[in-house]
N, C-alpha and C positions, 0 to 999 in steps of 0.2 A: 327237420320237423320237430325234434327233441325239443331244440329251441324257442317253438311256437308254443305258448300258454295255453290251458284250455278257459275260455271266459277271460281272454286278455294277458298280454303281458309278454314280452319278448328278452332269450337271454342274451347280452352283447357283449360276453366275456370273448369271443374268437374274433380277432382283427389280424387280416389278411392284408397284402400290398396290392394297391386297385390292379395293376398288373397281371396278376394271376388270377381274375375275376371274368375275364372276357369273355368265358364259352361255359354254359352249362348250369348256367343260375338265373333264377328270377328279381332283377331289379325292380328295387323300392325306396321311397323319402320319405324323411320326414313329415309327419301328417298324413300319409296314405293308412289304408284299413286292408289288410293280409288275412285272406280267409282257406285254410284247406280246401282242397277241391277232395280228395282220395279218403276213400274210406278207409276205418272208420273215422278217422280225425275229424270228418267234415260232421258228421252228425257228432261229435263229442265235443263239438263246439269251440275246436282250434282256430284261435286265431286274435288277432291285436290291432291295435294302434300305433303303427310306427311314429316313436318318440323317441330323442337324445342321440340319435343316430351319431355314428362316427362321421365329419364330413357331410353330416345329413344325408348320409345314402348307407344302404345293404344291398348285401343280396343273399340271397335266401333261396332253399326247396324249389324246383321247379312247378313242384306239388300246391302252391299258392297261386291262388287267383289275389290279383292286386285291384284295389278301386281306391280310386284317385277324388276324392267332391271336389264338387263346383262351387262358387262362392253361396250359392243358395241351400246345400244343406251345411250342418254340424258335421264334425267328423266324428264322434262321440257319438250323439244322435245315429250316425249311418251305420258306425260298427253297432251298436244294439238292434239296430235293423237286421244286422246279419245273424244276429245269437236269437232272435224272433223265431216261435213253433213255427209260426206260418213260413217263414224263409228256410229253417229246416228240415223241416216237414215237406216241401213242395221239394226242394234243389235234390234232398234223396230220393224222391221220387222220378227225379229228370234223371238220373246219374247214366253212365252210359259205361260198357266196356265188361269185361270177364270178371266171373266172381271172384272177390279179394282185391281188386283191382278198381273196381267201379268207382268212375269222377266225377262231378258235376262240372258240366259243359259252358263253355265260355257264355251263349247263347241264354242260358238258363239267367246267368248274371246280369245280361244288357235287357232282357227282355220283361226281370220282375218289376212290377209294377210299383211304385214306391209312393203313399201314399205318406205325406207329410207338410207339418202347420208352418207357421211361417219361422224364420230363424230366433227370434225371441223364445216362443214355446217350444223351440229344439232345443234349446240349451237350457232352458229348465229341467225339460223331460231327462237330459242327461245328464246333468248337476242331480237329482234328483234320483236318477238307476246307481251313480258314484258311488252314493252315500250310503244305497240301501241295499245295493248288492255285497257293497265291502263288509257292512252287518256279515250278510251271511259267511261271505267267504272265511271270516273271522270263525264264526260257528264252525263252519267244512272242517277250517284246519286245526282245529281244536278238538274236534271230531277222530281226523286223522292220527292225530298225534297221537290219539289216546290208543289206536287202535295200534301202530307201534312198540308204542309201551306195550302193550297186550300179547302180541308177538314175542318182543324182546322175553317175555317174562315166559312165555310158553319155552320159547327155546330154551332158554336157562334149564326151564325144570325138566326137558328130556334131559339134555344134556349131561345133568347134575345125576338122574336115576338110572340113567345107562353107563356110566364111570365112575360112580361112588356109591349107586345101591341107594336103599330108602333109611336106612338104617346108621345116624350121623354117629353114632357111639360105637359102629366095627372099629376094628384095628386096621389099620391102614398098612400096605406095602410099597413100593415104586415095579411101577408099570414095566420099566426098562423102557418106554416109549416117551419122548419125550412133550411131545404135544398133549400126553394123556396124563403124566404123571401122577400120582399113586392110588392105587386102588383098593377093594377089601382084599383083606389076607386071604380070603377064602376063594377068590377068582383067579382064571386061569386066563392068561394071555396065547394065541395061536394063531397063524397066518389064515388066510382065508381060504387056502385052498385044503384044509384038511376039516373046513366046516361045510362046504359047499360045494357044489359045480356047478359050470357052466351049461345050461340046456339050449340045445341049438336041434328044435323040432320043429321042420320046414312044412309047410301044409299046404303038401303035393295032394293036385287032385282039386283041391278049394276042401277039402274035408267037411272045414270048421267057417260058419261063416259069420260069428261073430265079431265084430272090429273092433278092438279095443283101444285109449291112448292115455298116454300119461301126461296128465292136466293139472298142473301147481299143486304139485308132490303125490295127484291120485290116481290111480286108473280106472277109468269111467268106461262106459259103451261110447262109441265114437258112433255118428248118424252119418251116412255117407251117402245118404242124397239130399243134405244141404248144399252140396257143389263148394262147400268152403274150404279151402287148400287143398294140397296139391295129393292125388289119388293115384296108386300105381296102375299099371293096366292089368295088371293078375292081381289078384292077393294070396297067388302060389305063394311069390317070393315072402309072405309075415312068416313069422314063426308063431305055433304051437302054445300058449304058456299057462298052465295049469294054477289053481288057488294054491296058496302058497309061496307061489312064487314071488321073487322080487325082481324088481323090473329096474334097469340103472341108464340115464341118458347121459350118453360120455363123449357126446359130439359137440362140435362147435366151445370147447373150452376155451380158448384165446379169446374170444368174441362176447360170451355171453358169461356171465359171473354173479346171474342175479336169478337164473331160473333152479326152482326146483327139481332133482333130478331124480329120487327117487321115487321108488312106487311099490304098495304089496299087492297083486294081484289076491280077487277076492270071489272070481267065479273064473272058468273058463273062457278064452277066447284066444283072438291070434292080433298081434301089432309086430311094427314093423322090426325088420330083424338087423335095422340098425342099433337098439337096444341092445341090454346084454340081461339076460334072465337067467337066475341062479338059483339053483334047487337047492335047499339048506338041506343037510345032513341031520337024521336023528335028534342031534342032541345041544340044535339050535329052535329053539321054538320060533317060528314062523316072524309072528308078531313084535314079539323082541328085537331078533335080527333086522326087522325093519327099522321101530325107533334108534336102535344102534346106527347104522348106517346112514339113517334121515338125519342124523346127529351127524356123525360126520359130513354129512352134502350142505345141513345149515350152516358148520363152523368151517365150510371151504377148504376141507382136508383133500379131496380130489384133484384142488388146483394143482398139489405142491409136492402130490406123492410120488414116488417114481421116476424123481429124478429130471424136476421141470415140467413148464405148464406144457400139453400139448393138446392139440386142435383136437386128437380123438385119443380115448384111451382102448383098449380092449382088455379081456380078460387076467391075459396075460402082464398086463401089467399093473393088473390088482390083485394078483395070487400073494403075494404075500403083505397085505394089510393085515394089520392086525385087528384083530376079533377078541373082544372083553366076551369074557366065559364064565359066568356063574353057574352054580345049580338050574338044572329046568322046571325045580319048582319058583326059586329065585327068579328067573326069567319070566313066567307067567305072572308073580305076581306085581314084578316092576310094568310090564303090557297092561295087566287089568289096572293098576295104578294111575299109568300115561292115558289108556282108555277112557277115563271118566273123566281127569281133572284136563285133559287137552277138549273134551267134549262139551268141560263148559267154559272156557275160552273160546273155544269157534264159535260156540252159541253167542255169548255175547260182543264176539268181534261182528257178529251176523247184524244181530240188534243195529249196533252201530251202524252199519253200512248201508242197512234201510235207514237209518235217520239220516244217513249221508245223503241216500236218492231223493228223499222229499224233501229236504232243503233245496237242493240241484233242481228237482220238479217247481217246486217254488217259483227259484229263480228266473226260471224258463219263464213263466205264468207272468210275472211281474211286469217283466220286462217287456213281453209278448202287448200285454194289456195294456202299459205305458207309452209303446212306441203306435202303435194303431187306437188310442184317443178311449180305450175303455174306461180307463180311468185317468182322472183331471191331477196333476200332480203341480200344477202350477202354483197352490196354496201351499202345497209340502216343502218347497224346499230351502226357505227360509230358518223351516227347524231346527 
């Protein structure tokens, strides 16, 4: 599914020997139209135009519904049919099957009604979405770009104030670490376990029945009757974890190398106790020891600590990372520091990402409008 585009476009860098293809994929040609069935890809508008194929054939996701045209439509024309509100809008409405899970049904596909001009004013209509979708997508990804850069630049400036301080005119030392290399003379380096422990407070009884989860690096209230993944049958087995806390996800490391792992816990509540929740010690400010640590999860120090990457880490074999130690008023004031100028980054990484959806809204609109005769584009494409 990686491979499927959202709004078009297939990757064909992985070429297999037809041989080892025979059981377990959805065959497709040249000219067919590949639309997700499985949420959410289906409503995110995955899906293409198979073109340049190897051999003129793949195979692909079983996750793909394939349509094949007749000589009577475009194929161009047909996949816009499929990125159409009305065609998205309805097929999630038909979806069928368990939450997380939900497809739209073979039946949903043979049965929409396809309302369309003769083949001349089909390949205008889609000579005509080409040109004007590619505008935006140009826009999107210039959009995107920026918002990268924007990232890159936030990380930097943790980075830079939780191992070098705010202060470019201190006197510099060597860390004795060598991924940290030299820090202010005034900071002290120490393993992590003579800054913190590990809290392991089981909530026997249901005590506490706030749910909490660690969502791209935050801990939010988790709603647990939306039915959306997977929910244990107690919430005996969560642990406990108090404000203050930092919350660390150390599973699945082989596999995953792009999720955010850490989190500061900011009220009370209980998540699962496949995490690892660390009570800092005195004489680590809270907030600090987060940007610290958030620093080390963006620059992928967790892959490589302790001696090789593994699927899970636990406590134990993060007791002696090392921990950058300044002063606690030093640490307060690199947090209020990270606090304001990461606050106006997110702000404006925000901004951006609504002008992402209303371009995307747009798109939808245009298209929607172009393929069911709203609007007359047969004058347009000329220009």
């Amino acid at each position: 599914m990686e491979a499927v585009g959202e709004y078009g476009g297939l990757k064909l860098e992985d070429a297999r020997p037809l041989g080892t293809l025979t059981e377990g994929y959805t065959y497709f040609k040249d000219g067919d139209v590949v639309i997700a069935k499985i949420t959410p890809c289906f409503e995110n508008g995955k899906g293409a135009i198979a073109q340049k194929l190897i051999n003129g054939i793949a195979f692909g996701t079983t996750e793909l519904h394939v349509l094949r045209p007749r000589q009577c439509i475009d194929a161009h024309f047909l996949f816009y049919l499929t990125l159409s509100d009305q065609f998205r809008s309805l097929g999630t409405a038909e979806m069928l099957g368990a939450a997380g899970q939900k497809r739209v049904p073979e039946d949903f596909i043979l049965d929409f009604p396809v309302p369309f001009p003769n083949l001349q004013d089909q390949r205008f209509i889609a000579a005509f979405l080409n040109r004007e979708t590619a505008k935006i997508d140009v826009l999107i990804e210039n959009k995107e770009r920026l918002i990268e850069l924007l990232q890159e630049k936030r990380t930097a400036l943790i980075t830079q104030a939780v191992t070098k301080g705010l202060d470019p005119n201190v006197p510099m030392k060597d860390s004795g670490v060598e991924w940290i290399d030299n820090i202010p003379i005034n900071w002290s380096v120490c393993p992590l376990f003579t800054v913190a422990r590990e809290r392991e407070e089981i909530n026997f009884g249901n005590l506490v029945q706030n749910v909490l989860s660690l969502s791209y690096g935050k801990i939010i209230d988790r709603d647990v009757t939306d039915n959306f993944g997977l929910l244990p049958e107690s919430f005996e087995t969560y642990q406990i974890v108090h404000e203050g806390n930092i919350i660390l996800r150390l599973t699945d490391l082989q596999n995953d190398k792009r999720s955010l792992r850490v989190g500061l816990v900011n009220h009370p509540g209980i998540i699962t106790s496949a995490y690892i929740c660390l009570e800092l010690f005195r004489d680590i400010e809270p907030s600090y020891g987060h940007y610290l640590l958030h620093a080390y999860d963006i620059t992928k120090v967790f892959y490589s600590f302790g001696g090789g990457v593994r699927q899970t880490m636990k406590f134990e074999d993060l007791k002696w990372l090392p921990i950058l130690k300044p002063s606690r008023d030093e640490q307060r004031t690199i947090a209020s520091f990270l606090d304001r100028e990461t606050a106006k980054t997110d702000a404006l990484v925000a901004k951006i990402k609504e002008a992402i959806d209303c371009l995307k809204e747009y798109r939808t609109t245009l298209i929607s409008a172009a393929v069911t005769g709203k609007i007359d584009v047969r004058g347009e494409v000329a220009q």
